[in-house]
N, C-alpha and C positions, 0 to 999 in steps of 0.2 A: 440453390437448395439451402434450405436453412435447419439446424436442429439445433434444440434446446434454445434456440434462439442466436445459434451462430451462425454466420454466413460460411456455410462450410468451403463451398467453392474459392471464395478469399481466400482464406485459411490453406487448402491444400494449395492454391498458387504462390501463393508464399513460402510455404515449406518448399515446393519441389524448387522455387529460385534458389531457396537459403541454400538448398542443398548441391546445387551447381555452383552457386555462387558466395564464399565467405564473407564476402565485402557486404552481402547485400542482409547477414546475422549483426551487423552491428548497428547500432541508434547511439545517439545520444539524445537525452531528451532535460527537457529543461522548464525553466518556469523565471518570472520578474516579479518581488515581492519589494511591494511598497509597504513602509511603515506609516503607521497614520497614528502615532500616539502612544503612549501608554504601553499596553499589551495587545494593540488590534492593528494589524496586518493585513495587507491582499496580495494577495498573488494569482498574475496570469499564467495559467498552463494554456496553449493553444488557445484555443474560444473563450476558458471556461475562468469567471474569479470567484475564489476561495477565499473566503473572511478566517482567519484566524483570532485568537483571542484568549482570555483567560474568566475563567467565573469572578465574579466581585470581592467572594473570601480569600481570592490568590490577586486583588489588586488590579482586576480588569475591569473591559464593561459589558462582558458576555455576549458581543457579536460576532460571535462563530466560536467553532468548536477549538479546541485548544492544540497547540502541536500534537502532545501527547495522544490524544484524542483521533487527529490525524492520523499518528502512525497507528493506530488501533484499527481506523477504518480501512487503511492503504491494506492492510495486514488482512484483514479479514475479505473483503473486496477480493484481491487479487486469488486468495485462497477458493473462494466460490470461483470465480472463471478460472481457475485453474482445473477445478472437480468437473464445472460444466463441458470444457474442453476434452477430457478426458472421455467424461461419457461419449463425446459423439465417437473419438476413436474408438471407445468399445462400438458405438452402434447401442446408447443407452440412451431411454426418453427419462429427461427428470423434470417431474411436475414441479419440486418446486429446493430450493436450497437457504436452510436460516443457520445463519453460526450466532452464534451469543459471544460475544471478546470481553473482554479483561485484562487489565492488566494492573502490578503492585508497584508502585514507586513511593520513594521515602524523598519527599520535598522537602527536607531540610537539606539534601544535597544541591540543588539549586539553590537556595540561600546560604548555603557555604556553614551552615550550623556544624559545631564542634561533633563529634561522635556519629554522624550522619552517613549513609549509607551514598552510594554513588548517585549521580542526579538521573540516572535512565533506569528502565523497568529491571525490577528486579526478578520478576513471572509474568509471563504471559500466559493465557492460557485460554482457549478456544473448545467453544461445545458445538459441534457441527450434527448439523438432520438435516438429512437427503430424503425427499420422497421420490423414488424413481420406481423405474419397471425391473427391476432386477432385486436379488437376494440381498439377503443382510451381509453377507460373505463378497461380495461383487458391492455393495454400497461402501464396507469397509475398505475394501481394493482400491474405489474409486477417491476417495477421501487421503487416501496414506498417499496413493499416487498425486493426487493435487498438494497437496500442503507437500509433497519432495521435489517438484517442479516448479516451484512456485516464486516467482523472482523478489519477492518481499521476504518469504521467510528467508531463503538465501544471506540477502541484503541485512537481514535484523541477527541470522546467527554466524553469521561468516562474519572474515576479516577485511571490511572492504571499506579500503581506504579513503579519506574525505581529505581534500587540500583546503583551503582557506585562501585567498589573496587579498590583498589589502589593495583598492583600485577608490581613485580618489577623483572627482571633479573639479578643474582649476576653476577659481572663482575669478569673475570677469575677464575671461579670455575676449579677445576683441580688438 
């Protein structure tokens, strides 16, 4: 059975494991990002490759969307199937979910310019419309519940730590 376009049945057999089983609440998930230049980038997630990139006024050659960019769509993406998920646990049909994103960064932080604000967003800020079968009061419920569930905003306003390792290829092993 599916709503809103989730495969519900998945969904509850996974929860009832997660909830028998802790081990089976954690992932790690990953990705391989080739550089090819300049500021354009790919990376494989599973199946899928993502061009990264920069506009030509920031020095790129505008074949894909930019990090920044990125984290705007991760952000927003996850916040819709966060709302969609919720509805079906209410038991809500929603015809349809558009958010608007935004976000304010001062690029002179990335350039290390003197007086310059920090190189990441300084506001985000998200305009979400739900058409569903439910009230304005129960659309707002379902919206405050998505965006507090949601492992992107988590991830963007929490303290969560990033390592770095420095891993190198010996040249002519053989």
């Amino acid at each position: 059975m599916t709503r809103n376009g989730v495969d519900v049945e998945a969904v509850n057999a996974l929860t009832k494991e997660m909830r028998k089983d802790a081990m089976a609440r954690q992932k790690t998930l990953s990705g391989l990002l080739s550089w090819n230049g300049g500021a354009h980038s790919t990376t494989i997630v599973r199946n899928f490759v993502i061009p990264a990139d920069e506009p030509a006024v920031l020095g790129g050659t505008d074949r894909g969307a930019s990090p920044m960019e990125l984290v705007l769509t991760g952000l927003a993406a996850c916040v819709a199937i966060s709302i969609a998920y919720s509805a079906v646990e209410d038991g809500i049909e929603v015809h349809a979910i558009e958010i608007d994103v935004e976000g304010d960064l001062d690029l002179g932080g990335l350039f290390e310019i003197a007086g310059s604000g920090r190189p990441g967003f300084e506001e985000v800020r998200l305009i979400v419309r739900v058409d569903a079968d439910a009230p304005r009061e129960k659309i707002e419920e379902l919206v405050n519940h998505g965006y507090r569930r949601s492992p992107v905003v988590d991830s963007l306003t929490g303290r969560v730590p990033v390592r770095v390792c420095i891993g190198r290829e010996d040249a002519g092993a053989g």
